[in-house]
N, C-alpha and C positions, 0 to 999 in steps of 0.2 A: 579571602575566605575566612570566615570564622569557625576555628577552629573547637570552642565550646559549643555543647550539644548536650540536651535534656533528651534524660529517658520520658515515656508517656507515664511508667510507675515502678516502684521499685522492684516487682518483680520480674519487669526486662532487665534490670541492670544486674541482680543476680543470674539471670539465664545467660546471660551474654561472658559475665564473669567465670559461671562453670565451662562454659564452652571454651573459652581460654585457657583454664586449668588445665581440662583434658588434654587437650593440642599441647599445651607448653609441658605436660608430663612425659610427652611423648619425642616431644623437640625444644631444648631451651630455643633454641634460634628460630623458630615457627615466624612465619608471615602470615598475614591477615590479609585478603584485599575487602575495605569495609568501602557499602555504596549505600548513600542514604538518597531515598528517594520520597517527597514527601514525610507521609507520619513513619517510614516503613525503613529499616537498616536493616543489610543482609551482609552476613561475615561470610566472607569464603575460604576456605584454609584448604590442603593438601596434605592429610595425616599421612604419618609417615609409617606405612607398613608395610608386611613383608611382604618383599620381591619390588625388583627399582620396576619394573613394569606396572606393576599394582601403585606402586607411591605416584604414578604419573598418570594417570587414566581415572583416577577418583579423586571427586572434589567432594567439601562437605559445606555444608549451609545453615547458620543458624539466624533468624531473622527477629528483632525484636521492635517492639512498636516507639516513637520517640512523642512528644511532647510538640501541640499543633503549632506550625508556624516553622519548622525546622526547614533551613535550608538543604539545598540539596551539595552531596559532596559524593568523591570516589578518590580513594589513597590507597594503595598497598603500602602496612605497617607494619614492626615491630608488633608481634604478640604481647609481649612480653611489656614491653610501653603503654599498647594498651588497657592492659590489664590492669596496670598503677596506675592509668589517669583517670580509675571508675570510682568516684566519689559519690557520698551523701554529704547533702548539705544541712544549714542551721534548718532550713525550712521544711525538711523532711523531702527533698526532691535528689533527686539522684540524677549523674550528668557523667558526660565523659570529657577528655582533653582530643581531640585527637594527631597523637606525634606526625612525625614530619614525615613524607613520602622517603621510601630507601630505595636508596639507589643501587642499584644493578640486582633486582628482587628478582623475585623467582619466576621463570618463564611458565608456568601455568597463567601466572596472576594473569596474563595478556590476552589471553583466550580464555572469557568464562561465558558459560551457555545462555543459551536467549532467556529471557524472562517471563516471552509469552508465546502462543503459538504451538502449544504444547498439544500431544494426541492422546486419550487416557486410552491404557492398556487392559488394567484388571486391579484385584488386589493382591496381595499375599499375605496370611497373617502373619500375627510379629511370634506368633511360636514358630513358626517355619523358619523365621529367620536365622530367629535364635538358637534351632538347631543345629543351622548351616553352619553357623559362626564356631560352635561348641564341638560338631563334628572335624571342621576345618583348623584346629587350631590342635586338636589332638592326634589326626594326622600327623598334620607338622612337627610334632614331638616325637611321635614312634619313629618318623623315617627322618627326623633331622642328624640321628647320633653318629659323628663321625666324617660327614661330609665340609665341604671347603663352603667359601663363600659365594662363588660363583653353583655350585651346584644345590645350596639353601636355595638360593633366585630361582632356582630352576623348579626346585619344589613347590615354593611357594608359589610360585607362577601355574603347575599343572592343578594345584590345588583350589587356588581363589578364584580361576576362572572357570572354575566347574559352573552349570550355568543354574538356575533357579526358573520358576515359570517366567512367561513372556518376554523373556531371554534374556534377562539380571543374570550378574556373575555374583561369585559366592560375595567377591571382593565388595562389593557393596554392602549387601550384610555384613561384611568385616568394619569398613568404616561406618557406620550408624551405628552399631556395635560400641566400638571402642569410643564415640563420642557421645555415648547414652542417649541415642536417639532411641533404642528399641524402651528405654521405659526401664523400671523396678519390676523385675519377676517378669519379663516377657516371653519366657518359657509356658508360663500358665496364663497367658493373657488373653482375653477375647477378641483383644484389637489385631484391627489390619491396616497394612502402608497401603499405601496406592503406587504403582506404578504408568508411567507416562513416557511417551518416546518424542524425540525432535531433532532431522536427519539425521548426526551423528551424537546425540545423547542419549543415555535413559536418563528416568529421574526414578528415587525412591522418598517418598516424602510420606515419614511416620509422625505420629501425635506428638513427636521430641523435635525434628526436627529432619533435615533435607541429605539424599546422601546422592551423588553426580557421575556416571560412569561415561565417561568416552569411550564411543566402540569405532572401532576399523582403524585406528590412526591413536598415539600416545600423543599425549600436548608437550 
């Protein structure tokens, strides 16, 4: 397998680049499962937030376009690897390396949701979202004071799966949230995600980027 790959332009290799950022601010040791398909590379990541139930039942997705002719590949990596192997070249083209498959990576990587076959639900806008997110997270501050580690999970668990229209839990707004899929200002914004179901997935997919809830079963 050839492990060099061409972005389509430099501003997937910057989007791909933030997306990393944010993961790896939140986990130095973050994994990535990247799968390129055709012109098309989708990162998957598992943000780590609160409540170990919430860290397992949402996947995040950012998808950036590559340069014609790219083969196809699927690794689960080092965030963090790949992040340093995203270069620009003499010729103004921007590329990545991609590191070497890890070994004994995260059991999410192994089960990620279908690709196609998806049922659209409605939308929600992304101020809705963003309320959910900014009400849910000030909860979690007034009634965090004092309590153990196991009883924060507990909170944060009765918290984020508060549900949203077409039965999205908060935790989804949490993760598009914290990996800036909601956008600059999506408080005052006129956009909306779309929502989508597929037996045991929803999908929330905004102008930024894709956020993955598992329901009935934790991966």
């Amino acid at each position: 397998m050839n492990d060099e790959h061409v972005f389509a332009s430099l501003e997937d290799a910057a989007a791909l680049g933030v997306y990393l950022q944010r993961l790896l601010g939140m986990d130095k040791t973050a994994a990535v499962r990247l799968v390129g398909i055709g012109p098309v590379a989708a990162a998957y990541a598992a943000p780590p937030l609160h409540g170990s139930t919430t860290r397992a039942s949402v996947l995040t997705v950012r998808t950036v376009s590559l340069a014609e002719g790219a083969q196809p590949f699927d690794r689960t990596v080092s965030a963090g690897q790949l992040l340093e192997s995203i270069h620009t070249d003499e010729d103004g083209t921007a590329g990545f390396a991609l590191p070497a498959q890890l070994t004994g990576g995260p059991s999410w990587a192994g089960l990620l949701p279908p690709r196609t076959g998806w049922r659209p639900l409605g939308e929600i806008p992304l101020r809705q979202l963003a309320e959910a997110v900014t009400q849910g997270n000030a909860d979690f501050r007034f009634a965090a004071l004092g309590r153990d580690r196991a009883a924060l999970d507990n909170l944060a668990e009765e918290i984020w799966t508060r549900e949203l229209p077409h039965g999205l839990r908060w935790r989804a707004a949490h993760a598009a949230s914290a990996m800036g899929f909601l956008g600059p200002q999506p408080e005052s914004s006129a956009q909306s995600a779309r929502v989508a179901a597929h037996t045991r997935w929803l999908r929330l997919d905004t102008p930024y980027g894709t956020a993955l809830e598992r329901i009935n079963a934790g991966l």
